[in-house]
N, C-alpha and C positions, 0 to 999 in steps of 0.2 A: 504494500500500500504506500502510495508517495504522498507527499504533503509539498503545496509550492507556498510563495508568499502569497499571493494571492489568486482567484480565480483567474485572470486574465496573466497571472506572470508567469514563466518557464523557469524561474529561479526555484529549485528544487533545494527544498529545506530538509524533508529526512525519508527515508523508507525505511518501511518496516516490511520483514519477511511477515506472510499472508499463512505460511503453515505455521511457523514456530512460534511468531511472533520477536524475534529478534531485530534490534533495533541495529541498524546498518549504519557503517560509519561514513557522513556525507558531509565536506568539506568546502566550501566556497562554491556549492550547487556541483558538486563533484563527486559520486560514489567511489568510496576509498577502498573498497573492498569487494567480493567475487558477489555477482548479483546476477538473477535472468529474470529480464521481465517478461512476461508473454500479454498479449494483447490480438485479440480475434472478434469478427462478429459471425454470427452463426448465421448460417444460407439457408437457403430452402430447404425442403423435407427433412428439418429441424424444429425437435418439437422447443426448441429455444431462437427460431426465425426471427431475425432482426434485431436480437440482444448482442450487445459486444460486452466481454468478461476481458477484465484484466487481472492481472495479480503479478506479486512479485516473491521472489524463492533467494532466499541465502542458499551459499553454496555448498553448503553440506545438508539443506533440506532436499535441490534437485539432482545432488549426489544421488542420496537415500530414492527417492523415486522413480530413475531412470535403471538404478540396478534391477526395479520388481517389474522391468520389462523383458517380454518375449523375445522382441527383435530390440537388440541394440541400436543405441543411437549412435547416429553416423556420427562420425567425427572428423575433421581436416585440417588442418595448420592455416594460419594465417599470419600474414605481416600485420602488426601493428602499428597504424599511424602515429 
């Protein structure tokens, strides 16, 4: 869950993981620490059509989650800007 200063600002004041409730360490509107946010809205022949879910996961909550999957998540290296 994110908190900004205000409705209209992108200045991002703190998130909190959405399983654990761990408060994330965020720094000059800067997450300082391993975070995934996911963000989706739901399509058609969905019995949740035209809701969008967000949430956010510390990373040893979407650790713990992706192990209690069948098929692994992909993975690939990337350059960081």
């Amino acid at each position: 869950m994110r908190k900004y200063n205000d409705k209209e600002s992108t200045e991002l004041l703190e998130i909190q993981c959405n399983c654990c409730g761990k408060q994330l360490l965020v720094k000059n509107g800067i997450v300082r620490e391993g975070c995934m946010m996911y963000q989706d809205i739901f399509g058609y022949f969905s019995h949740k059509d035209g809701e969008m879910h967000s949430f956010d996961l510390c990373e040893d909550c979407y650790d713990r989650i992706v192990q209690s999957f069948k098929i692994p998540v992909s993975i690939e290296e990337k350059e960081l800007l």
